[in-house]
C-alpha positions as CSV (number, residue, x, y, z in Angstrom):
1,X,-140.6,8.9,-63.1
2,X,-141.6,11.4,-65.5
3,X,-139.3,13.7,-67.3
4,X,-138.5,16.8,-65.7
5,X,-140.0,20.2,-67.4
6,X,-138.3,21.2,-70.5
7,X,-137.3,25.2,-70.5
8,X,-140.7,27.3,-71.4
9,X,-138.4,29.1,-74.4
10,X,-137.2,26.1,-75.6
11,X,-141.2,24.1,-75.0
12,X,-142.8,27.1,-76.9
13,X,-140.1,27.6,-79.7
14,X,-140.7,23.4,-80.3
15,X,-144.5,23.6,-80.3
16,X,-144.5,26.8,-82.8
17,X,-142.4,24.6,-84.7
18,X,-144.5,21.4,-84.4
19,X,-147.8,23.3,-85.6
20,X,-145.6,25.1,-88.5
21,X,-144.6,21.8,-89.8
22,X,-148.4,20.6,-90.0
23,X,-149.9,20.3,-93.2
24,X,-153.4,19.9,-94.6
25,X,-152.8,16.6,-95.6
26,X,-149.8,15.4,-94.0
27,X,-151.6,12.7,-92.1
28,X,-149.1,10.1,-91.8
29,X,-150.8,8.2,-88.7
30,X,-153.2,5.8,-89.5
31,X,-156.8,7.6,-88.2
32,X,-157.1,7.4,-84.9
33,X,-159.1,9.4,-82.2
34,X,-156.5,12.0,-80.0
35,X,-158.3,13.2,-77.6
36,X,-158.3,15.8,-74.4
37,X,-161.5,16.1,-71.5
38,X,-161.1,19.3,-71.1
39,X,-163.3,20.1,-67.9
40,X,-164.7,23.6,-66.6
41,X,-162.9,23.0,-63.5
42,X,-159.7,23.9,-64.7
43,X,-158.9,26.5,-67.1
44,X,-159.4,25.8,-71.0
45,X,-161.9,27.8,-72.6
46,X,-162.9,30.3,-69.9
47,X,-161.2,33.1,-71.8
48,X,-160.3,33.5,-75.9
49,X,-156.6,33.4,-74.1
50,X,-157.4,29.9,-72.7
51,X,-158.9,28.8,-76.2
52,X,-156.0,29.8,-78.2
53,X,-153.6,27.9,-75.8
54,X,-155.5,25.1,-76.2
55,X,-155.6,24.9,-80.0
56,X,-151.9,25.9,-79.8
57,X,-151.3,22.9,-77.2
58,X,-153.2,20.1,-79.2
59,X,-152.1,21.2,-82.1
60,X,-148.3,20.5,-81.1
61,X,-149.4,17.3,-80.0
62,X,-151.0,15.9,-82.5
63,X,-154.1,15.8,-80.8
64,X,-157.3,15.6,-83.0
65,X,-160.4,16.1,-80.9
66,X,-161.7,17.8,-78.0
67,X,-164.5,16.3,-75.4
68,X,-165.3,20.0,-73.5
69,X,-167.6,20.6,-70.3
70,X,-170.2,22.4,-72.0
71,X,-172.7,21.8,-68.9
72,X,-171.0,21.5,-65.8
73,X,-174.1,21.2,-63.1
74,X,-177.3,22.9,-64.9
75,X,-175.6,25.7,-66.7
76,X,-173.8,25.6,-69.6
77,X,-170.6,27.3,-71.3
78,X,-172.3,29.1,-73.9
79,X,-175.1,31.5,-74.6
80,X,-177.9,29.5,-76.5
81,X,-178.8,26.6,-75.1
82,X,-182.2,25.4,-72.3
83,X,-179.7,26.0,-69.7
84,X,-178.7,29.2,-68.1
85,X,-175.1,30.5,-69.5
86,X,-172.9,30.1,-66.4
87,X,-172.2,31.9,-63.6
88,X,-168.8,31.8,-63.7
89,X,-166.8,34.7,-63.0
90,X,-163.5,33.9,-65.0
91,X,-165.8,34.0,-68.3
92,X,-166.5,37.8,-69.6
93,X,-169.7,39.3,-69.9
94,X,-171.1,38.3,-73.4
95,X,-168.4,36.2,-74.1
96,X,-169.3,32.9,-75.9
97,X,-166.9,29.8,-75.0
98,X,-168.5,26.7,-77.1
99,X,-169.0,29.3,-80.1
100,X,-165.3,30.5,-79.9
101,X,-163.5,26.9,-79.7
102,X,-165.6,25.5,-82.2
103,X,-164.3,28.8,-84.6
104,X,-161.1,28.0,-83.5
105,X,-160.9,24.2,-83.5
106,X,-162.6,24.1,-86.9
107,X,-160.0,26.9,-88.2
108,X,-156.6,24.8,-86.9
109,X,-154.9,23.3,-89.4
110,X,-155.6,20.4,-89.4
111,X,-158.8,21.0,-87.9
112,X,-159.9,19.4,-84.6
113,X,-163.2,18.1,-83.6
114,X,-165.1,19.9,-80.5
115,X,-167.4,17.1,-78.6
116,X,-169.6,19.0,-76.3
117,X,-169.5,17.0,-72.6
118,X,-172.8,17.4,-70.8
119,X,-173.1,16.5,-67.4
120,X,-176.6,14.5,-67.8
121,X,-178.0,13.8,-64.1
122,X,-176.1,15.9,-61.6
123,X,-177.3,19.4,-61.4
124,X,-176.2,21.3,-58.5
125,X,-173.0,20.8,-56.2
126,X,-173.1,24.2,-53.6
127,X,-175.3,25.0,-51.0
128,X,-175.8,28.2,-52.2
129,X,-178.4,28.4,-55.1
130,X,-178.0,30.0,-59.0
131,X,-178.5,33.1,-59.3
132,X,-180.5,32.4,-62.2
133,X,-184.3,32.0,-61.2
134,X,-184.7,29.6,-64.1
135,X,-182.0,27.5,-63.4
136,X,-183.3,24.1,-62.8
137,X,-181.9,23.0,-59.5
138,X,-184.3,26.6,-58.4
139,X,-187.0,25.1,-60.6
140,X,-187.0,21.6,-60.0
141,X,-185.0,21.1,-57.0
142,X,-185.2,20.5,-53.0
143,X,-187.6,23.5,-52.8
144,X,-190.0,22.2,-55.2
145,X,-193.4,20.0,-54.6
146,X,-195.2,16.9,-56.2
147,X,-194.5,16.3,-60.1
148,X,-192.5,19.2,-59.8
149,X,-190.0,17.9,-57.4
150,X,-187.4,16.0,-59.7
151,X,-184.6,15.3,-57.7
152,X,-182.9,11.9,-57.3
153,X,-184.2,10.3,-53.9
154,X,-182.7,7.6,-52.2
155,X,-184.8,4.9,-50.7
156,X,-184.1,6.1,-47.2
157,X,-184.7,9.9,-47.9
158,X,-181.8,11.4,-49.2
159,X,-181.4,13.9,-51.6
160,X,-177.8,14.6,-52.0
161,X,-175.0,12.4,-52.5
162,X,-171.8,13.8,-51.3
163,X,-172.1,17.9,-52.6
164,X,-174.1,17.0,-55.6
165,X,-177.8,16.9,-56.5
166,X,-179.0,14.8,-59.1
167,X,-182.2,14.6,-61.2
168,X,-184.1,11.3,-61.2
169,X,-184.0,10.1,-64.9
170,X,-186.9,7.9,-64.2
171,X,-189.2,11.1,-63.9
172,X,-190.7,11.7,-67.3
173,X,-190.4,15.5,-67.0
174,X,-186.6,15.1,-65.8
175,X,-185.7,13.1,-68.9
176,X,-187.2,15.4,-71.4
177,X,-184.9,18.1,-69.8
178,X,-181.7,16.4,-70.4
179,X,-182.6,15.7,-74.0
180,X,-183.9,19.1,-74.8
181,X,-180.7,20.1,-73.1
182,X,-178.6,17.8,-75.2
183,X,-180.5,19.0,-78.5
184,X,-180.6,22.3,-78.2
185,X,-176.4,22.5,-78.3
186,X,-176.8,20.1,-81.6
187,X,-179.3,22.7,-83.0
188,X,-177.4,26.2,-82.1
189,X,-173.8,25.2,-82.2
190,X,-172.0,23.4,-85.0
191,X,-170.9,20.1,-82.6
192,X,-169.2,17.7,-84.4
193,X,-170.3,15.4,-81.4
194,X,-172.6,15.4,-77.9
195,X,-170.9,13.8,-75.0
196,X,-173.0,11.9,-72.2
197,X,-171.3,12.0,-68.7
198,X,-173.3,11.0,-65.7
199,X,-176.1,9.5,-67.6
200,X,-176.3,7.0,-65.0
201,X,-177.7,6.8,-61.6
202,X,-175.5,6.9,-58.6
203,X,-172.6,4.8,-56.9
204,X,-172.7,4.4,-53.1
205,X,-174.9,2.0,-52.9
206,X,-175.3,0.6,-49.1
207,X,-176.7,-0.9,-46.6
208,X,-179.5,-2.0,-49.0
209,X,-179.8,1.6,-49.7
210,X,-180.5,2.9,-53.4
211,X,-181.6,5.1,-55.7
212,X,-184.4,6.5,-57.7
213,X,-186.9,7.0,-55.4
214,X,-188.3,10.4,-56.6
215,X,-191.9,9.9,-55.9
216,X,-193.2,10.5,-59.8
217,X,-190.7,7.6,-60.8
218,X,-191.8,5.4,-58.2
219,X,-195.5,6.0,-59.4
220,X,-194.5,5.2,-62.8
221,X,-192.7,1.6,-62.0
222,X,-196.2,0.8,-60.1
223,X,-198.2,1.8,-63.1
224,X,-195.8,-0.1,-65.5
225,X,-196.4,-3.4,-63.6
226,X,-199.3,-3.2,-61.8
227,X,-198.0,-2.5,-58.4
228,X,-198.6,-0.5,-55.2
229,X,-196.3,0.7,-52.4
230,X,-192.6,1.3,-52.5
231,X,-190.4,-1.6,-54.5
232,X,-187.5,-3.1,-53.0
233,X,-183.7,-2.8,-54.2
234,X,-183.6,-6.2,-55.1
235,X,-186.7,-6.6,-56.6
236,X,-185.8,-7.8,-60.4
237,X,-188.6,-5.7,-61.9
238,X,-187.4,-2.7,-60.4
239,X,-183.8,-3.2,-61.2
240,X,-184.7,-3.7,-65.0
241,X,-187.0,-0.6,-64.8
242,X,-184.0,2.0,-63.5
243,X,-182.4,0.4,-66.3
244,X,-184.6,1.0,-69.2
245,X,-185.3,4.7,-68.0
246,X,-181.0,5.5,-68.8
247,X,-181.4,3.6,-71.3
248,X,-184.9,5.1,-73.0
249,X,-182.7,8.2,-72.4
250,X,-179.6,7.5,-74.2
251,X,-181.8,6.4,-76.9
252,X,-184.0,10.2,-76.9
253,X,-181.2,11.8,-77.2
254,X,-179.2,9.7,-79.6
255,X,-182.5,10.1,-82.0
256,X,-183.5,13.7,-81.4
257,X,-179.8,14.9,-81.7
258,X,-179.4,12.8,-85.1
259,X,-182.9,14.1,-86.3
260,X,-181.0,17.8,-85.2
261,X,-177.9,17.3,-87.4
262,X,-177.8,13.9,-89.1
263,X,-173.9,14.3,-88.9
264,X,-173.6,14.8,-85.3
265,X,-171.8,11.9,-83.2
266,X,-173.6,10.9,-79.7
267,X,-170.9,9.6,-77.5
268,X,-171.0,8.2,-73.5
269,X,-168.5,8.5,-70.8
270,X,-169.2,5.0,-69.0
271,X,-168.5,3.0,-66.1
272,X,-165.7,0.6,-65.3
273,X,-165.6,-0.1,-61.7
274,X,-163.1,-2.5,-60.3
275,X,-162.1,-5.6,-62.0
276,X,-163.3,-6.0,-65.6
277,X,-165.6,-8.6,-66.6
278,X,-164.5,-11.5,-68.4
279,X,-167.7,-13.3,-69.0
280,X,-171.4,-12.4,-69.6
281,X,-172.3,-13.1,-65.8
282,X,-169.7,-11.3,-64.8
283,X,-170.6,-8.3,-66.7
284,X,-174.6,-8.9,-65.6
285,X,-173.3,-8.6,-61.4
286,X,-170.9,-5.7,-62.4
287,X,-171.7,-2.1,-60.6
288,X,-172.1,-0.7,-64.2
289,X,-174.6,-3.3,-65.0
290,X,-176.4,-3.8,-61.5
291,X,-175.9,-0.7,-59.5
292,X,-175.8,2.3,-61.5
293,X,-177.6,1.1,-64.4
294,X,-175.6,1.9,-67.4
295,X,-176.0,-1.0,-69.9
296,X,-173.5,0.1,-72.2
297,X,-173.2,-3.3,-73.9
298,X,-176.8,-3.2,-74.8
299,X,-176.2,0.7,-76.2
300,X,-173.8,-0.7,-78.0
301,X,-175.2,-3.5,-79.9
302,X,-178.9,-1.2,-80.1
303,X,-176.6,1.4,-82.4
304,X,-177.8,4.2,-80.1
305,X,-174.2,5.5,-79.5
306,X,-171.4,5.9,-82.2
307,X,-168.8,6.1,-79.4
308,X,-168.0,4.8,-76.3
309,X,-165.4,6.1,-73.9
310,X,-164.9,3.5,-70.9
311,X,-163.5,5.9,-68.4
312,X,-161.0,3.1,-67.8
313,X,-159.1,5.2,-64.6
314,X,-156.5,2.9,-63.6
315,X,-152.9,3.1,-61.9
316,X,-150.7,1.5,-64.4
317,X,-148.3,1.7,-61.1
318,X,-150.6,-0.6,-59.0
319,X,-150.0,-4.0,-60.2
320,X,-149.6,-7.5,-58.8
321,X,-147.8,-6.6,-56.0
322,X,-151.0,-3.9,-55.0
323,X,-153.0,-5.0,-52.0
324,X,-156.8,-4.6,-52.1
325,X,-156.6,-2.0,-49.2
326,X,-154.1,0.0,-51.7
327,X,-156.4,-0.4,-54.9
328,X,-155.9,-3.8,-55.7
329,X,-154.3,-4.7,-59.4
330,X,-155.4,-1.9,-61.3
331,X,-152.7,-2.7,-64.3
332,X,-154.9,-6.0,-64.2
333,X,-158.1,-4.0,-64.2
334,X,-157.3,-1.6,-67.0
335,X,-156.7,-4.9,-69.3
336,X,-160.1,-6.6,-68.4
337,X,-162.1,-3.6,-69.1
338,X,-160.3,-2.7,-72.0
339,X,-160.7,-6.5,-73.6
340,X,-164.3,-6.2,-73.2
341,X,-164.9,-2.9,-74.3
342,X,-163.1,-3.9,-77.5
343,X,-164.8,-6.6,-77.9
344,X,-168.7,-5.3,-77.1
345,X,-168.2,-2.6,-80.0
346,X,-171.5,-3.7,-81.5
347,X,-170.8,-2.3,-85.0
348,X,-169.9,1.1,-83.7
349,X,-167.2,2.9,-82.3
350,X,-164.3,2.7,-79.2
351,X,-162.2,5.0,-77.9
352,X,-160.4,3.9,-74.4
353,X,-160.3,6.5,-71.9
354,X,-157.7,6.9,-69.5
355,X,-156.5,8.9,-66.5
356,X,-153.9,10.5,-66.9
357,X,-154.2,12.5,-63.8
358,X,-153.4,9.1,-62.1
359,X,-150.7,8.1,-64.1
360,X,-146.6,8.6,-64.8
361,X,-146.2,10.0,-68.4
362,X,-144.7,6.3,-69.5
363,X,-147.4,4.6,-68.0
364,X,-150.3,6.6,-69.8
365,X,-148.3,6.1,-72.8
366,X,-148.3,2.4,-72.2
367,X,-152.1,2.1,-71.6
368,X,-152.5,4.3,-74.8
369,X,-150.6,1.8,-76.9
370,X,-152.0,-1.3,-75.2
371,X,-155.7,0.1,-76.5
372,X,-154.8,1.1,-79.8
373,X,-153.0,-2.6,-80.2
374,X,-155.3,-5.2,-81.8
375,X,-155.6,-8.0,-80.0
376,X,-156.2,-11.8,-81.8
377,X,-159.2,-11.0,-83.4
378,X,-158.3,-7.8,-84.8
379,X,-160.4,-5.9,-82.5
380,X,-158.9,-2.7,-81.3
381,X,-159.8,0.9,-79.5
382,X,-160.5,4.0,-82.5
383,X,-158.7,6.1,-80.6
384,X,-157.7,7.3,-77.0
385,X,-158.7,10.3,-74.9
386,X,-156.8,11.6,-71.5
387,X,-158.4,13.2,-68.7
388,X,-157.5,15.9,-68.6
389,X,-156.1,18.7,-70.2
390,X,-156.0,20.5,-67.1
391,X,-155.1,17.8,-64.5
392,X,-152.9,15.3,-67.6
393,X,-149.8,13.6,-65.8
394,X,-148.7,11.8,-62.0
395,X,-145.9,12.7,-60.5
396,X,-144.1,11.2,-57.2
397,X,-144.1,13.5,-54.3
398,X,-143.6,11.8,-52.0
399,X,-142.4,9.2,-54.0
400,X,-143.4,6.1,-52.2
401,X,-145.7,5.0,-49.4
402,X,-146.5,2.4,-46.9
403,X,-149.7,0.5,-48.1
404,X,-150.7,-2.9,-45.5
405,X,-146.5,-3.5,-45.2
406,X,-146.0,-3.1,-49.1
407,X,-144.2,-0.1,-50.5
408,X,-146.3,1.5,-53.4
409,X,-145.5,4.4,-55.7
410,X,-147.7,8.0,-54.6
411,X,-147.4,11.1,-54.9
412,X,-149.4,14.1,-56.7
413,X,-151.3,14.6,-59.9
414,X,-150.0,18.1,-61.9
415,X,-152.5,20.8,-61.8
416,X,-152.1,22.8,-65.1
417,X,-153.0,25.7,-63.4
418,X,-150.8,26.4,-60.8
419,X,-148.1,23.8,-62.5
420,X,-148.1,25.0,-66.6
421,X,-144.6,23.9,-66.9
422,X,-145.0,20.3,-66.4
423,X,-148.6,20.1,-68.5
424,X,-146.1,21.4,-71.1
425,X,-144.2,18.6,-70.4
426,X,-146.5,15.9,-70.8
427,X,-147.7,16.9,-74.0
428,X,-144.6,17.4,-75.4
429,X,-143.8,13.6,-74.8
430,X,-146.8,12.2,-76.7
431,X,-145.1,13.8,-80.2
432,X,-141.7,13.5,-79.2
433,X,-139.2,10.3,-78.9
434,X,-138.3,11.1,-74.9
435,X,-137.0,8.2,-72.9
436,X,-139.3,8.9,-70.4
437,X,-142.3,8.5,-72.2
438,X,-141.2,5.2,-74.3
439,X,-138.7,3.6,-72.4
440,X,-138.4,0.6,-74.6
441,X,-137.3,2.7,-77.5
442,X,-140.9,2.9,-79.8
443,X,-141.2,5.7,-82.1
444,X,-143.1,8.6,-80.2
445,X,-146.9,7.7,-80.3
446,X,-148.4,10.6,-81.9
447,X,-145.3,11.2,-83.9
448,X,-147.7,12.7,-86.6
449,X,-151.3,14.0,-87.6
450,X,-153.9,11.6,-88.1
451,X,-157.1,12.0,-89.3
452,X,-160.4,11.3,-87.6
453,X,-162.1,7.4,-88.3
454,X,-164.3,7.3,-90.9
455,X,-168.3,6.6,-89.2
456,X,-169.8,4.8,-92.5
457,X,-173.4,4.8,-90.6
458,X,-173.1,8.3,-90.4
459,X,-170.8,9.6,-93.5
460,X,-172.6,6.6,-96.2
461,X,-176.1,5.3,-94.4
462,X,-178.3,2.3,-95.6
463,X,-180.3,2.9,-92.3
464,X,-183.0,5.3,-91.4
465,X,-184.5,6.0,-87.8
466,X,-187.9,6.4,-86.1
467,X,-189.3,8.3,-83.3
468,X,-192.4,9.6,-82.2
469,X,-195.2,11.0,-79.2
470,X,-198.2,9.1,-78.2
471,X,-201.0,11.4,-76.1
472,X,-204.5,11.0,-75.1
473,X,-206.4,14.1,-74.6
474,X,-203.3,16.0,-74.3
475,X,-201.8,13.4,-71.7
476,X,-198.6,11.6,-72.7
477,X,-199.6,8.0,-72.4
478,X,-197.1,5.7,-71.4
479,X,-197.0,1.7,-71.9
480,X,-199.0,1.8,-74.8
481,X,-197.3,-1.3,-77.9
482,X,-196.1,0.3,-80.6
483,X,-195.5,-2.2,-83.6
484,X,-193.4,-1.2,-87.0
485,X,-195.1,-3.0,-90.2
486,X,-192.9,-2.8,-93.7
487,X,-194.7,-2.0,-96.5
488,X,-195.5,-4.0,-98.4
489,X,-195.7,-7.4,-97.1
490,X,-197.1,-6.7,-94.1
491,X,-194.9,-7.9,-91.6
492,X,-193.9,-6.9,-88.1
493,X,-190.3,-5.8,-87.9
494,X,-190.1,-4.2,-84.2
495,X,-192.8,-3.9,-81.1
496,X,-191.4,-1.5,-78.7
497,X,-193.5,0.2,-75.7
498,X,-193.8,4.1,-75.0
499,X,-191.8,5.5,-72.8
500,X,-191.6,8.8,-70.6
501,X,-194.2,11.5,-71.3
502,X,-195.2,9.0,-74.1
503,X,-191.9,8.6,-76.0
504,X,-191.0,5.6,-78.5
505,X,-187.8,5.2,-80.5
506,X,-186.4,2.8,-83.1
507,X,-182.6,2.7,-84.8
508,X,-181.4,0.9,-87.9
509,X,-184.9,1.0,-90.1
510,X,-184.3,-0.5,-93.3
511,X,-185.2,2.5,-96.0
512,X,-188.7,1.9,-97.6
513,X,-192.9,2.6,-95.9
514,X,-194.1,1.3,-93.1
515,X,-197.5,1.4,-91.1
516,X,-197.5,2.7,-87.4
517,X,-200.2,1.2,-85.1
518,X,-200.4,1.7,-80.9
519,X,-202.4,-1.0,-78.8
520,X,-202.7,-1.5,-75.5
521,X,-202.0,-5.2,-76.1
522,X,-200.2,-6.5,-79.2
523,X,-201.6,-10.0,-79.1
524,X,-205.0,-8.2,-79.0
525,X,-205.3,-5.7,-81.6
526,X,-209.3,-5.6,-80.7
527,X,-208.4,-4.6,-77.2
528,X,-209.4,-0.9,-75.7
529,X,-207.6,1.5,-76.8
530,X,-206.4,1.3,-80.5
531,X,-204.8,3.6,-82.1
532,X,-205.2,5.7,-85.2
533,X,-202.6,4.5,-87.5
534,X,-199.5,6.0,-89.5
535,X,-198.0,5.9,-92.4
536,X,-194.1,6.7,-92.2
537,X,-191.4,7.0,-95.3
538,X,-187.8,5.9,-93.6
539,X,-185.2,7.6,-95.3
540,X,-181.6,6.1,-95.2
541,X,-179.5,8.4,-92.5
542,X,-182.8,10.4,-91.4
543,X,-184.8,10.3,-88.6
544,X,-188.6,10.4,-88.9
545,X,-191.2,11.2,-86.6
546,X,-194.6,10.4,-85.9
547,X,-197.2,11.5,-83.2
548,X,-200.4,9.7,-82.5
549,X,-203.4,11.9,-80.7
């Protein structure tokens, strides 16, 4: 069970004294990642009252970064960016969330990184529309025609999944949104990172029902391969194709937020349904890999994300003993996902996410420590991050129920806002030796400050990037070869194809020249229509972009 509130005048007076205590370079922890979701449907940053708890809140425990819900559905919590400033009636007229907690965040002592959480796909979840004309579920959504129309369809009509609406990110114009979207925070706030949540396509796969059939994406698939009428789930090429499009997307934004602000950290929130694969077959028939399309393994080892957060939510709670009808062996779970997220790192970064909403304080603790533990081969998490600031801890009431004859722990998760006392709580106990939160007697896990990992692809490069536009006649052209030729020598170091509205994007260029030449087929460089070529400098840490007309 987790410790009972501590008395608010006795909480605050240790927290003041916690953040008094901190000094610039008192960083006794080893760097590690201490991180809070903080999401818009809670309160956090809807007020400078809510921001200055917060800073006060992570500060006392020891907490180094923030992941914030910048865009919660097609709107965003801040005044410059492609997307309408919310509608949101907690936040005052004028007033500018994301520029205020960075202020803040980057003011605290010592300071605290602001990642800025973008909801990538989903756009819309009420039945009443924005108010904004130019809001993109007005724009783009159920009332819009032809290319125009860029909502996620599923293959027997549907349009909405539960209370949200989703754009397809197989439709070229759809993609470019989300990455202007992304971009356009990098290039008017001062982000130390982008978060990617959603930048998938949807669960509920059944019956042999899917999705992506927004009519434009469809079109495209056909075009890519030749093809005519509507593909089938199961169809391999199709599969691969819903793929590539998140994945052509994770790359765009990866590249045109690093061309933004070299600096800037692209991070994903991804998938880790059910049990946790333990071998590479396993991981190719996972939902992540085969139903919503999120090949985070192959982000990984492609360099196009510096951080992954598995969204590892499991009940520590639920173990052995945990019928399937009551969620099976989630303690089991957590540990498969979590030893192949360590271990599919590529030669970037892991933080573990974990659910805290869903967990007793001991038992988020104990998943925390279990991430940040190395295992044989040294491998180990960068960090941890809780969801959620506004929904952090479990608690039993009632405390037990009856699940298929077996008696399981249940009860409620603590709501921050209608329950402060008990958030308190929980924080308290990541910086503070309480039984309840280490029960076998282990110094308090965030005892002290620690500083942030050092990125040496970001902070030192020896690599360089590449993007760049291919259009005919002012069309985007698609499908076209695009081969990357060092200079001098001649020789072919990548071939990659163009993607939506014409699109192609390489990572990890070794500094130096290189020629850049389209063809419609690379084993015919004859064949109708070549290309002009380009000549492109790579410059270690930059990103440098080309467009062929």
């Amino acid at each position: 069970m987790i410790r009972r509130s501590l008395p608010l005048a006795l909480l605050t007076g240790l927290m003041l004294a916690l953040a008094a205590a901190h000094a610039p370079a008192a960083s006794a922890d080893a760097p590690m990642y201490r991180a809070f979701w903080v999401d818009a449907f809670h309160d956090g940053i809807k007020t400078p009252a809510q921001v200055d708890r917060l800073i006060t809140d992570l500060d006392a425990a020891n907490m180094n970064a923030i992941v914030v819900q910048v865009v919660r559905r097609g709107d965003c919590y801040c005044n410059h960016s492609t997307a309408p400033r919310t509608q949101d009636p907690l936040v005052p007229p004028g007033f500018d969330p994301l520029a205020y907690l960075i202020e803040k965040a980057h003011a605290a002592n010592p300071p605290i990184e602001v990642h800025a959480w973008i909801i990538a796909t989903a756009i819309w979840n009420s039945a009443t529309p924005p108010l904004d004309p130019s809001h993109v579920f007005n724009t783009h959504g159920p009332t819009a025609t032809g290319r125009d129309m860029w909502l996620m369809v599923r293959s027997d009509g549907t349009t909405r999944l539960g209370s949200d609406w989703y754009v397809d990110p197989g439709h070229p114009d759809a993609a470019a949104y989300i990455a202007s979207l992304a971009t356009s925070i990098v290039q008017n706030y001062d982000v130390d990172g982008i978060n990617l949540d959603r930048i998938r396509y949807p669960d509920s796969t059944v019956a042999g029902r899917s999705w992506s059939y927004n009519p434009t994406a469809v079109a495209r698939f056909n075009a890519r391969h030749g093809r005519t009428g509507t593909p089938d789930n199961s169809d391999p090429d199709w599969q691969q194709w819903r793929r590539d499009q998140v994945t052509s997307l994770v790359r765009r934004i990866y590249l045109e937020a690093t061309a933004s602000k070299p600096t800037v950290k692209v991070s994903a929130d991804t998938i880790t349904y059910g049990y946790g694969p333990t071998t590479w077959a396993e991981w190719l028939a996972s939902r992540t890999y085969s139903e919503v399309y999120q090949d985070w393994v192959g982000w990984m080892d492609e360099g196009i994300l510096d951080l992954n957060i598995p969204m590892n939510y499991k009940r520590e709670h639920l173990a052995a003993n945990s019928p399937t009808a009551c969620g099976g062996n989630q303690q089991l779970m957590f540990g498969q996902w979590d030893a192949w997220a360590r271990a599919h790192r590529g030669a970037r970064q892991m933080i573990m996410g974990n659910a805290a909403y869903l967990n007793y304080t001991e038992n988020t603790v104990r998943q925390f420590r279990q991430s940040l533990t190395p295992d044989a081969g040294g491998r180990a998490a960068v960090g941890v991050a809780a969801y959620s600031y506004g929904a952090p801890a479990f608690k039993p009431d009632p405390p037990t129920r009856d699940c298929g004859g077996v008696t399981v722990p249940h009860g409620t998760t603590v709501d921050s806002n209608t329950n402060a006392a008990e958030a308190d709580t929980f924080r308290a106990q990541l910086s503070q030796q309480l039984t309840a939160a280490d029960p076998d007697g282990q110094p308090p896990l965030f005892a002290a400050p620690a500083a942030i990992p050092a990125m040496p692809w970001k902070e030192t490069p020896s690599q360089g990037h590449l993007m760049g536009f291919v259009s005919r006649r002012g069309e985007a052209t698609e499908n076209l070869f695009v081969q990357i030729i060092s200079l001098p020598g001649n020789h072919i170091v990548r071939t990659v194809q163009t993607e939506a509205n014409g699109f192609f994007g390489v990572v990890g260029l070794m500094p130096g020249d290189y020629r850049i030449v389209t063809y419609a087929d690379p084993w015919d460089p004859q064949a109708f229509p070549r290309r002009l070529t380009r000549h492109v400098h790579i410059t270690a840490g930059q990103v440098a972009t080309v467009t062929f007309e």
